[in-house]
C-alpha positions as CSV (number, residue, x, y, z in Angstrom):
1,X,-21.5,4.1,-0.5
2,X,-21.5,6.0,-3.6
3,X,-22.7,5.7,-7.2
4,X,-22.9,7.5,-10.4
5,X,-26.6,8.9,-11.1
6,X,-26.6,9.2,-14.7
7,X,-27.1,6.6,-17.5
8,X,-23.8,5.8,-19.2
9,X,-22.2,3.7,-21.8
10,X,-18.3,4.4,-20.0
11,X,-17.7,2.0,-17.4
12,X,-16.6,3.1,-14.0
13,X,-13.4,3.1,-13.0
14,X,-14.3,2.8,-9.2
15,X,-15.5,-0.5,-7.2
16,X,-18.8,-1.4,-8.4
17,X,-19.6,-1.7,-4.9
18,X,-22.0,1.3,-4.7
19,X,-25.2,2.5,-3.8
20,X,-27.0,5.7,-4.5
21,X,-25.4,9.4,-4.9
22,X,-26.1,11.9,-2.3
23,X,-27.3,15.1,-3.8
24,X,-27.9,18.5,-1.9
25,X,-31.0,19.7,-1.9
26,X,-32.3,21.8,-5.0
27,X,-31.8,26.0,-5.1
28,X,-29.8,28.5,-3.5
29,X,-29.0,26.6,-0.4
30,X,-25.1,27.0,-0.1
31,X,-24.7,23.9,2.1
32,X,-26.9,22.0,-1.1
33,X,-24.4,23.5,-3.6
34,X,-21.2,23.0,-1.8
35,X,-22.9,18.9,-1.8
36,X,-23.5,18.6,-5.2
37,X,-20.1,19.7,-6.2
38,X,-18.4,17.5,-4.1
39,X,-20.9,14.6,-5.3
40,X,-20.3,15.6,-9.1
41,X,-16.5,15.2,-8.7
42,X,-17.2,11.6,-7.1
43,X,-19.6,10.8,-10.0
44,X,-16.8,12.1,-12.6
45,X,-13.7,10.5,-10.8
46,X,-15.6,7.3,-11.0
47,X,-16.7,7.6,-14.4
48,X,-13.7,9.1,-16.6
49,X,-11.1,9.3,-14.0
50,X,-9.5,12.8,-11.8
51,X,-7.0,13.3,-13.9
52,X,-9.5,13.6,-17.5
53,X,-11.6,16.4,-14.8
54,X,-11.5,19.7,-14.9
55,X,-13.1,22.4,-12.8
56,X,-15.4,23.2,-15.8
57,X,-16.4,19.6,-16.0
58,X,-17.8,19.5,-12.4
59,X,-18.9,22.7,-12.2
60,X,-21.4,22.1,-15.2
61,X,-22.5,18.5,-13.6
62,X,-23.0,19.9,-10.5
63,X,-25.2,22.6,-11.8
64,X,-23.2,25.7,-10.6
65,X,-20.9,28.4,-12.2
66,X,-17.0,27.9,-12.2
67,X,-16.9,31.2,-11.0
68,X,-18.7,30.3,-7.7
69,X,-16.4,26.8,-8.0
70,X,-13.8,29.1,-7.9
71,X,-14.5,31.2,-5.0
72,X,-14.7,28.6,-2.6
73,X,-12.1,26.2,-4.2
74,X,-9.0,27.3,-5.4
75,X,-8.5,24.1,-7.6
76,X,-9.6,20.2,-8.6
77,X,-7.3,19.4,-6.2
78,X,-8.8,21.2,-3.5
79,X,-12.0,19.5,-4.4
80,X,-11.1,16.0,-4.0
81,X,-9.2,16.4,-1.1
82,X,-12.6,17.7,0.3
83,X,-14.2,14.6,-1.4
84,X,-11.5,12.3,0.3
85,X,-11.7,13.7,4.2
86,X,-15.6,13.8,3.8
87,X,-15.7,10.1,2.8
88,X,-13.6,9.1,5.3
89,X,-15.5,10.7,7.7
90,X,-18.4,9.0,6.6
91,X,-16.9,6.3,7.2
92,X,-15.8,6.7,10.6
93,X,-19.3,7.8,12.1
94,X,-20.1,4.7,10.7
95,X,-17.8,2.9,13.0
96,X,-18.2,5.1,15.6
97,X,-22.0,4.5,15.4
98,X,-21.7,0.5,16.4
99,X,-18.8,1.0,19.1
100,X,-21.4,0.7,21.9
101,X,-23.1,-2.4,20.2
102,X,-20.0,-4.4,19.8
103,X,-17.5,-4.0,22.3
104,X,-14.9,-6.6,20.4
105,X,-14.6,-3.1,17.7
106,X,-12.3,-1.9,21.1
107,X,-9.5,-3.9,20.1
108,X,-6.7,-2.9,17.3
109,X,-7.8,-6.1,14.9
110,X,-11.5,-5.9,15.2
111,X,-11.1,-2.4,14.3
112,X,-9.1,-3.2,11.4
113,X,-10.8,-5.6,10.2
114,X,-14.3,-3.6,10.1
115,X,-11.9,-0.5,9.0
116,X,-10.7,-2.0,5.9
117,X,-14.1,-4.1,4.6
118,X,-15.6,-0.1,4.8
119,X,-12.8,1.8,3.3
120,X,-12.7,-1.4,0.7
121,X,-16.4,-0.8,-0.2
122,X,-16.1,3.0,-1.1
123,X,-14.9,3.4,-4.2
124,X,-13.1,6.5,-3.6
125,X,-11.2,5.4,-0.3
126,X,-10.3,2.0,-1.8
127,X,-8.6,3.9,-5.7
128,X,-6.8,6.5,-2.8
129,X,-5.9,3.4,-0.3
130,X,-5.1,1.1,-3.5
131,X,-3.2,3.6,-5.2
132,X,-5.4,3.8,-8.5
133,X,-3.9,5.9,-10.6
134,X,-6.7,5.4,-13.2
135,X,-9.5,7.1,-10.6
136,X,-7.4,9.3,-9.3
137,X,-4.2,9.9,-10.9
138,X,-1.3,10.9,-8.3
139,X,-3.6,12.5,-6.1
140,X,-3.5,8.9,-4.1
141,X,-2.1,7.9,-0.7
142,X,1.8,8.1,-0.7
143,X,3.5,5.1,-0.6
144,X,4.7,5.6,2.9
145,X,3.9,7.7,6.0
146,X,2.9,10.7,6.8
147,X,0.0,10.5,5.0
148,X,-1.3,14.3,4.8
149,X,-4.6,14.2,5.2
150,X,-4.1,11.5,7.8
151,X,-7.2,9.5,5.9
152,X,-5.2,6.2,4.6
153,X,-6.4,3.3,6.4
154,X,-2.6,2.6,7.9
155,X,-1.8,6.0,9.0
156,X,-5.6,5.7,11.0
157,X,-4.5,2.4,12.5
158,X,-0.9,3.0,12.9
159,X,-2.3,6.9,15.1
160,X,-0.3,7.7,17.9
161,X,-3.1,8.7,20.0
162,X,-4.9,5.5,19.0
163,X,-2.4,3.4,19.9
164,X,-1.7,5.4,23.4
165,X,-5.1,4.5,23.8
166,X,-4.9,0.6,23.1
167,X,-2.3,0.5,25.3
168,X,-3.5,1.7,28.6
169,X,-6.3,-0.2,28.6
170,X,-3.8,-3.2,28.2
171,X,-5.1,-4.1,24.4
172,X,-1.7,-3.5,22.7
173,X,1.7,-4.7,23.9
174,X,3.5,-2.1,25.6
175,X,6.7,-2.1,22.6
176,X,4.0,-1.4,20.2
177,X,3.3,2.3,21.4
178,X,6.5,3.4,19.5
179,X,8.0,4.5,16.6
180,X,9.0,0.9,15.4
181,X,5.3,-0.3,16.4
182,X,3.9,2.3,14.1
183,X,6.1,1.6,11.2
184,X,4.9,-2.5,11.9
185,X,1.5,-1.8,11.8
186,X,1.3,0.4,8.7
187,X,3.6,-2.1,7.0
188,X,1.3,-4.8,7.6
189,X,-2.3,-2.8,6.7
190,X,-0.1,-1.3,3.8
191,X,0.4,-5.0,2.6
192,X,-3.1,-6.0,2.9
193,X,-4.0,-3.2,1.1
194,X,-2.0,-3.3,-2.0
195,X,-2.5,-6.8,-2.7
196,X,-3.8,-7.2,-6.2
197,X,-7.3,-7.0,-7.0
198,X,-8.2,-5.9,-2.9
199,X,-11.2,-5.3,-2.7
200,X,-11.9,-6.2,-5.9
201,X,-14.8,-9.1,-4.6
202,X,-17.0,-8.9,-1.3
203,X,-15.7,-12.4,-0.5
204,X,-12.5,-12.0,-1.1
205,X,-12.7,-8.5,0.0
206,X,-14.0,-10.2,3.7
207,X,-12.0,-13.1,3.9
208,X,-8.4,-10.4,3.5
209,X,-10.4,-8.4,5.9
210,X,-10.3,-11.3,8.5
211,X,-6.7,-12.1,8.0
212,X,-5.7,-8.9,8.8
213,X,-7.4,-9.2,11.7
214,X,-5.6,-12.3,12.4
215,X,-2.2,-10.8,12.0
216,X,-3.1,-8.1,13.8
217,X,-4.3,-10.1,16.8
218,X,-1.0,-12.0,16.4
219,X,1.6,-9.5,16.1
220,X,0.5,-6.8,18.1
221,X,-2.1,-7.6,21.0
222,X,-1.3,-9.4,24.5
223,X,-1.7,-13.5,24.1
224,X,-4.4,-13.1,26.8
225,X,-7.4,-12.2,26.0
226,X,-9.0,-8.3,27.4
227,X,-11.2,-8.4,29.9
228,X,-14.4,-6.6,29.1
229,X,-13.6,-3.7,32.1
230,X,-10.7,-2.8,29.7
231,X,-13.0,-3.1,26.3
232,X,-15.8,-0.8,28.2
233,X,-13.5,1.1,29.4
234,X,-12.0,1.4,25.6
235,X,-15.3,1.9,23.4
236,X,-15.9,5.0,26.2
237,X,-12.9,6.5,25.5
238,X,-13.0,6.3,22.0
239,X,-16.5,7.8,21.7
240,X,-14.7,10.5,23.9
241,X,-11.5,11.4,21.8
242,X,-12.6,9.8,18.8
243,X,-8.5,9.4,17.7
244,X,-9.0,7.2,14.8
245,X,-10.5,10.6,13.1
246,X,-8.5,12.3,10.8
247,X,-6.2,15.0,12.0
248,X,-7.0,17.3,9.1
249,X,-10.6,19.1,8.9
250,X,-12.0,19.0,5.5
251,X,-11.8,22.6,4.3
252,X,-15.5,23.3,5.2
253,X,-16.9,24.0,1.8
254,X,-20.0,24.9,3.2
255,X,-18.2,27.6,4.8
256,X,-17.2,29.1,1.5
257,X,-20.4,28.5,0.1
258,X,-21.3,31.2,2.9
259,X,-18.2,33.6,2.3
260,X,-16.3,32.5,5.4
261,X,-12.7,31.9,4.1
């Protein structure tokens, strides 16, 4: 989870559920620079807001030209959608990390239920889940699918291949592998997640985290309970395919930073 590093008297916009701000290393390294750019737009988003940012403003916080800003990123916009993808992925090798110590995490509510207490607790995910318009402006989840990047947490839960997935191993019911199962599930994680104040609390933030789990449970998986053949069976495929990643890359700013376009 991330936090601003400097001393300030404006209050973040962002969750004050944070920890400390990774930085790239010091010098020349272009893998270092291409983190600390992406870290200074997190610290400014959280701070004064995306929309108040402009290229100038991160490039001088991050401690590198525009001109190298700009020949790796063609806009803001192009940065935060970098920051967005890389957070998320953050966040799913964090769940993909305790998949073979838990093998409830193989079933659709478990999942969503450890999904949305993460994505709550970043600030960044939560203002592009939540809609927050005073972190991030428009540049926020749309209001229904396709999500673009394929990053909000109901387009990841609501995944086609995901759900294909579920149901082979018997851990969805069959009519939920379909268009109108897809639609279901993203209305119901859509729902949690715009509820007023979500995430707002750790508590509260848990307890919305477990009900969506219960819903989910209800609505969507078999009445009997799976059989831990199917839930190994499930945690080793999704180590495999890993489907809940998101289906667009982030646009390997390191690999500008080393003049591969």
């Amino acid at each position: 989870m991330l936090m601003t590093t400097r001393q300030s008297t404006v209050q973040p916009l962002g969750n004050s559920m944070t920890g400390s701000l990774r930085t790239g290393p010091a010098g020349g390294d272009p893998c270092g620079r291409s983190a600390r750019v992406l870290d200074a737009m997190v610290d400014l988003v959280l701070r004064i807001g995306y929309p108040k940012i402009s290229v100038q403003d991160v490039a001088e916080h991050a401690g590198i030209g525009k001109g190298t800003v700009y020949t790796h990123w063609n806009s803001k916009e192009d940065i935060i959608d970098d920051v967005l993808v890389r957070e998320f992925d953050r966040v799913h090798e964090q769940f993909i990390a305790h998949l073979p110590h838990d093998r409830r995490l193989a079933s659709l509510h478990a999942a969503g239920c450890v999904l949305y207490q993460q994505v709550m607790a970043n600030p960044v995910l939560r203002a592009y889940n939540t809609r927050d318009a005073r972190v991030l402006g428009t540049h926020v989840a749309p209001p229904v699918n396709p999500d673009a990047m394929g990053i909000s947490l109901a387009s990841v839960l609501a995944r086609q291949e995901y759900l294909e997935l579920l149901r082979v191993n018997g851990l969805i019911r069959e009519a939920v592998c379909s268009e109108e199962g897809q639609l279901s599930i993203e209305a119901v994680v859509n729902g949690f997640v715009a509820r007023p104040g979500a995430g707002d609390d750790p508590k509260e933030c848990k307890a919305s985290s477990r009900l969506l789990a219960t819903v989910l449970r209800r609505a969507f998986e078999p009445v009997e309970p799976p059989t831990p053949a199917n839930q190994n069976r499930m945690i080793a495929e999704l180590l495999a395919a890993r489907p809940l990643r998101s289906g667009t890359s982030m646009r390997l700013a390191e690999a500008r930073m080393t003049g591969q376009r």
